[in-house]
N, C-alpha and C positions, 0 to 999 in steps of 0.2 A: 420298364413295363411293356414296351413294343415289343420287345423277345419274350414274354411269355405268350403275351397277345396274340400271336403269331404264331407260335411254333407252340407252346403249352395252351391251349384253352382252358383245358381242366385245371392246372395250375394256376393259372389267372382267375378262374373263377372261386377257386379257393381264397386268394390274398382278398379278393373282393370283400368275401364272407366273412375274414379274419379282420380287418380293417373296420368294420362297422361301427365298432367300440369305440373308434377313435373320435376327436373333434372335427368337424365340418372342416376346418381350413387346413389340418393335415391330413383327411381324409382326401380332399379336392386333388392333392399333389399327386396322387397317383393314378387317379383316370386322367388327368390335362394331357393335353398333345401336343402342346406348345410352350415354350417360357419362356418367358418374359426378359429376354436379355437386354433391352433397350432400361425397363424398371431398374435392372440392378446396377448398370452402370452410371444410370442418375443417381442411385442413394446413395455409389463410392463415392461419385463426384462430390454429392452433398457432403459426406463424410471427410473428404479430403480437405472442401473449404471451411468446415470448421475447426476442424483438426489449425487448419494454418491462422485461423483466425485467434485459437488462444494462443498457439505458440509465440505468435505478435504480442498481445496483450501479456504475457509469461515473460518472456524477453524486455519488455519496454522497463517492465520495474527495476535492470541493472545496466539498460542500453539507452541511449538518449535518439539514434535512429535507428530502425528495423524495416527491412525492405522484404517482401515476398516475392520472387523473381518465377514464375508458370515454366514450368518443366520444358514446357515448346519454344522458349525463348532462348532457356541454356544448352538446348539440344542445336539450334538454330548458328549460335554466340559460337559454339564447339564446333560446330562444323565449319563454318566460315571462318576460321581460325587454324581449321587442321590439326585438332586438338587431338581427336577419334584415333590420329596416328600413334600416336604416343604410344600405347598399351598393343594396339595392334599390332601381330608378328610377322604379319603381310605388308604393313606399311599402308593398310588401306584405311580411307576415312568415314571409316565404322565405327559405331561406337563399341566396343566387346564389355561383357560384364562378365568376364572368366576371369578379372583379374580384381581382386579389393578397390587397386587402390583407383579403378574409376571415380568412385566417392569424391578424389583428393582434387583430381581433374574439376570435377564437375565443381566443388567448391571453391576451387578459383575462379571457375566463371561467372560463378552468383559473386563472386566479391570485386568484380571488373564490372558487376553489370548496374551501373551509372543510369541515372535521370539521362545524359548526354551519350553514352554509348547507344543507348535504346532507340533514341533519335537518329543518331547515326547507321544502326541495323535498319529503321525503317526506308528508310533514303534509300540503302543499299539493295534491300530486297524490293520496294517496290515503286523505286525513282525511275526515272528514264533513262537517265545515263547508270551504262552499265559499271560500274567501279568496285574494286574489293573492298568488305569490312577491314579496315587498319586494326594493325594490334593496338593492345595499351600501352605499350613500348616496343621498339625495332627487335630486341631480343627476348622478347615475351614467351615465345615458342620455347625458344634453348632452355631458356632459364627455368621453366615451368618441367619441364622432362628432365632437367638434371634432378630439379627437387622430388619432383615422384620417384625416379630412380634409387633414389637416398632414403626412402621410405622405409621403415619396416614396419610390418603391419600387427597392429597388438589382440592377441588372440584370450580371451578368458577362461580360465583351465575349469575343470570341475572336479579338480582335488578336495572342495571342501564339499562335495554335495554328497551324501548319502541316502540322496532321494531318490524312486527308479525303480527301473521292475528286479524284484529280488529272483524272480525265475518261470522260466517258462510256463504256459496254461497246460500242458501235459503232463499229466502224470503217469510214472510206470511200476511196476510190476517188478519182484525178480525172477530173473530166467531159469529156465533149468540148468543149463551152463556156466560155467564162473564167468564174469567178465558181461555177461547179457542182462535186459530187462525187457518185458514185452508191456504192450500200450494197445489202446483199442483206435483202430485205424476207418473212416467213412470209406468205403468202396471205391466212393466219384472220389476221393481226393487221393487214393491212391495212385503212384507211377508203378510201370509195366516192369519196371526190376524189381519191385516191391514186393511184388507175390512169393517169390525163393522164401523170403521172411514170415508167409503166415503158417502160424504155429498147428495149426492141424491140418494135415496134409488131404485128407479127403475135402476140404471146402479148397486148399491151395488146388487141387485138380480140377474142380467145378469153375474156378474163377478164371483158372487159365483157359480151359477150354472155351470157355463163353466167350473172353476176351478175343484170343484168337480167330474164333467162328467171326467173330462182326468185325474184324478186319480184316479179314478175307471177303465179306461181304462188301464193304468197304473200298475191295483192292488196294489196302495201304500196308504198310512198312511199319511196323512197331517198332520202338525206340526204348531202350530202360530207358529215359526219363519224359516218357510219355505219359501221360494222364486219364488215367481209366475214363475217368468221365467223359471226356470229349469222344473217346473210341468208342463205348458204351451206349451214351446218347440216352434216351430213357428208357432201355433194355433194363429187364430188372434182373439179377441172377438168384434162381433158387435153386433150392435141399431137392433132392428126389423126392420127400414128401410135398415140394411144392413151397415151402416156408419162406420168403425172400432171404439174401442175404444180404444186409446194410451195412453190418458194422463187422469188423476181422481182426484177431487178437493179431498180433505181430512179435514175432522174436528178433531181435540185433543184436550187435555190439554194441554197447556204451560208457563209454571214458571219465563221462564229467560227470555223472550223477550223480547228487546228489541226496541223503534220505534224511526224509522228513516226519516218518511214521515208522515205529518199533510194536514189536507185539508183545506179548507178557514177558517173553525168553530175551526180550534185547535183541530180536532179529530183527533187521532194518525189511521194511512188506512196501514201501511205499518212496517213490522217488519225485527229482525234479531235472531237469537242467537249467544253469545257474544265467540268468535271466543278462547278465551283462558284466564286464570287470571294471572292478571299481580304479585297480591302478595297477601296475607292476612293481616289483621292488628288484632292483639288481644288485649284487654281489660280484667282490672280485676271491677266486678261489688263492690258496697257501703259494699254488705254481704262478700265481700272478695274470688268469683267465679269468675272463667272468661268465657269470653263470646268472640266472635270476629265475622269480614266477610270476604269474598274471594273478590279482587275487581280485575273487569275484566279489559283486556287490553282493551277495548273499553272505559270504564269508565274512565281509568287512564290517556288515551288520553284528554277525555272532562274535568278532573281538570287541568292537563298543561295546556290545550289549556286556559281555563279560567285566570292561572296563568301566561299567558303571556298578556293578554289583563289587570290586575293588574297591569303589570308591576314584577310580583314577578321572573318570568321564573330565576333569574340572581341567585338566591339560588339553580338553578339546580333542576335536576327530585323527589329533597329530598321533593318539596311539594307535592307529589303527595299522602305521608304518612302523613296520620292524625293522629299528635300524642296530639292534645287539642279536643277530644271526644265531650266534657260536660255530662251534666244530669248525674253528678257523677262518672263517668266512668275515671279511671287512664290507659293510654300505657302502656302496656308490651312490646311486641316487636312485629316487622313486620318480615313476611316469603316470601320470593319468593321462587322459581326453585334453586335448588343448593346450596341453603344457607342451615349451619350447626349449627347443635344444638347438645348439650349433654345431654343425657337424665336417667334415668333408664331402663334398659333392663325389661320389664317384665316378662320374662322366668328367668334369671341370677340374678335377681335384682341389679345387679351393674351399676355402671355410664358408658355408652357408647355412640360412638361419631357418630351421623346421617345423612343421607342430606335430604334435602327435594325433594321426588320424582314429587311430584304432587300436585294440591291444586282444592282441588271443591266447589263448596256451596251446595254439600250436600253431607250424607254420605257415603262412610268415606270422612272427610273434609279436614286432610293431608295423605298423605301417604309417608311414612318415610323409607328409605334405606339405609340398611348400610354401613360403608362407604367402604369399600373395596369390596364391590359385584360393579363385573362388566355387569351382566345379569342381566333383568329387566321380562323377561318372566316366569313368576309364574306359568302356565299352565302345562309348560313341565319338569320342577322338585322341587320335594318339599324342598330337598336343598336349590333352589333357592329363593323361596316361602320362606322360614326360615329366609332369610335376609333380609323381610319387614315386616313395622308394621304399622299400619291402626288406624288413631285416629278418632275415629266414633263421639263423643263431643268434646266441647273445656274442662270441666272441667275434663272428663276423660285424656284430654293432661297433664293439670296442674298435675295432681297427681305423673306423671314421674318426674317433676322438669325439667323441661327442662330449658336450657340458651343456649342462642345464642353465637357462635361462632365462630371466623374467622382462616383459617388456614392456615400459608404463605408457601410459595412454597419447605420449606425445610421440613415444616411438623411441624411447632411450631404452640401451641392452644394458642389465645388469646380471652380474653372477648370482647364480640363486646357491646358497648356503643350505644344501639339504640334509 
């Protein structure tokens, strides 16, 4: 609200006006200046001791003792222990949560952490004589990081969900051209390559020239993937009659759209794109390649749904998986979100265990994470970026040797029979 305050008055005193309707204590939320961060971190807290209070009373009906052990104590217990090292690729005693199996760490410390250790941490942090926290045993450290290393971390797929967005909130148009669809596009949410695309060429002439004008005014450097808005700023652009322009039909290419609306003739008038893929299914070809597709949850909806008017639905979401191809083609196995594979490393070249990050129908067409990376943002470290691997073909997939499979909650690999 300080940005409109500030820079929009008139804006601002719109939302005022628009707001009125609302109730007294959501209405408050948007004139305050201040917030109350001190409030909401006592209600987590509250939150947090109750939370640990039934988990005690919850536990106790199949445990005879239950201890709550304060996060600052195992944080404490791990450090003075040189725990933090473990995970860390620095060797530093940090604690890192880029990696699962911290959890496993930390759950050793709550189960070392004794009536009598805790005595022992107090002495140590705040006795006179300076002395180290002792392990629980001489080999404590060793023993503890061979087991976490031994780890595998069990990921839960969402092969059975068919729940999800079936397709994007845009809809489009068909284009004049084969292969195009046009969409109605806001101004400000437009980028500066964008304009080649709007479909009437006298408003495309108006918007570049305006565009241009105020970044020369500006003195900046336009960019195609720069943001009309921000270059714009509250510059309105209008028709020589004066009329504003807000909203601009758009022409592209597009691959995956979907139609959802026929007109009398069974001409498809009305599109989507397909909101997310529900799984891949792979294939090996006659010459012994494989090959495969991504099928979207949109899709995967229209076979169930077909599979229920069969009559089939009673076999479960299993038909939504084509595993009898034809035209010579044999199942390998189907991929969803979270399902694990074994593969070759191609850096290491040893057998190691993946999950599946993501699935597109075009390149890369999986993208493969390993399994104990708990950070997926590849941008902001190359570390990070190090524990993914991008299968740009299906036959480049095959050559890792990959095999499917499932890993129960203790951390045991088995073959998955797909």
């Amino acid at each position: 609200m300080e940005a409109y305050h500030d820079t929009r008055p008139e804006q601002f005193e719109e939302i005022l006006q628009n707001i009125k309707r609302l109730p007294y204590p959501k209405r408050k939320k948007f004139t305050q200046k201040e917030i109350d961060t001190d409030g909401f971190l006592e209600r987590q807290l509250n939150d947090t001791r109750y939370l640990s209070r039934l988990a005690v009373s919850y536990l106790l009906r199949v445990c005879d003792t239950v201890r709550c052990v304060k996060g600052g104590t195992t944080a404490e217990l791990r450090h003075q222990w040189g725990l933090n090292s473990i995970l860390n690729s620095d060797s530093a005693n940090i604690k890192t949560r880029d990696d699962h199996r911290h959890h496993a760490v930390d759950a050793a410390v709550v189960a070392m952490t004794t009536r009598g250790m805790l005595q022992k941490l107090s002495s140590v942090k705040y006795g006179l004589s300076k002395q180290e926290m002792p392990l629980p045993w001489p080999n404590f450290r060793k023993e503890l990081a061979e087991a976490v290393n031994r780890i595998n971390v069990s990921h839960r797929p969402d092969s059975r969900k068919l729940a999800g967005k079936l397709h994007e909130d845009t809809y489009y148009g068909p284009g004049h051209a084969e292969g195009t669809a046009v969409l109605r596009k806001s101004i400000d949410a437009l980028n500066y390559g964008e304009i080649d695309n709007i479909r009437d060429e006298k408003i495309k002439n108006i918007v570049r020239n305006r565009v241009d004008a105020c970044a020369e005014q500006q003195n900046i450097t336009v960019k195609n993937n720069d943001n009309l808005g921000k270059i714009l700023k509250d510059t309105i652009i209008t028709m020589p009659s004066g009329v504003p322009i807000r909203k601009v039909r758009l022409e592209r290419v597009e691959n995956t759209l979907l139609p959802i609306k026929f007109d009398s003739n069974k001409r498809a008038i009305k599109f989507v794109k397909p909101g997310g893929n529900h799984h891949a299914e792979i294939f090996e070809n006659p010459d012994g390649t494989w090959t495969g597709k991504a099928v979207s949850r949109f899709k995967a909806h229209e076979i169930y749904r077909e599979a229920i008017k069969r009559d089939d639905y009673k076999k479960g979401q299993d038909v939504i998986i084509n595993r009898e191809p034809g035209n010579g083609l044999k199942f390998i196995m189907s991929l969803c979100i979270n399902d694990m594979v074994i593969m070759t490393n191609p850096k290491t070249q040893k057998l190691e265990l993946y999950r599946i990050q993501n699935i597109s129908v075009s390149s890369p067409l999986l993208t493969l994470r390993y399994h104990t990376a708990a950070r997926t943002d590849d941008k902001n470290s190359e570390e990070i970026k190090a524990t993914r691997h991008l299968v740009a073909t299906w036959p480049s997939f095959q050559k890792l040797n990959p095999q499917k499979v499932a890993v129960d909650l203790l951390g045991n690999i088995h073959p998955c029979n797909d």
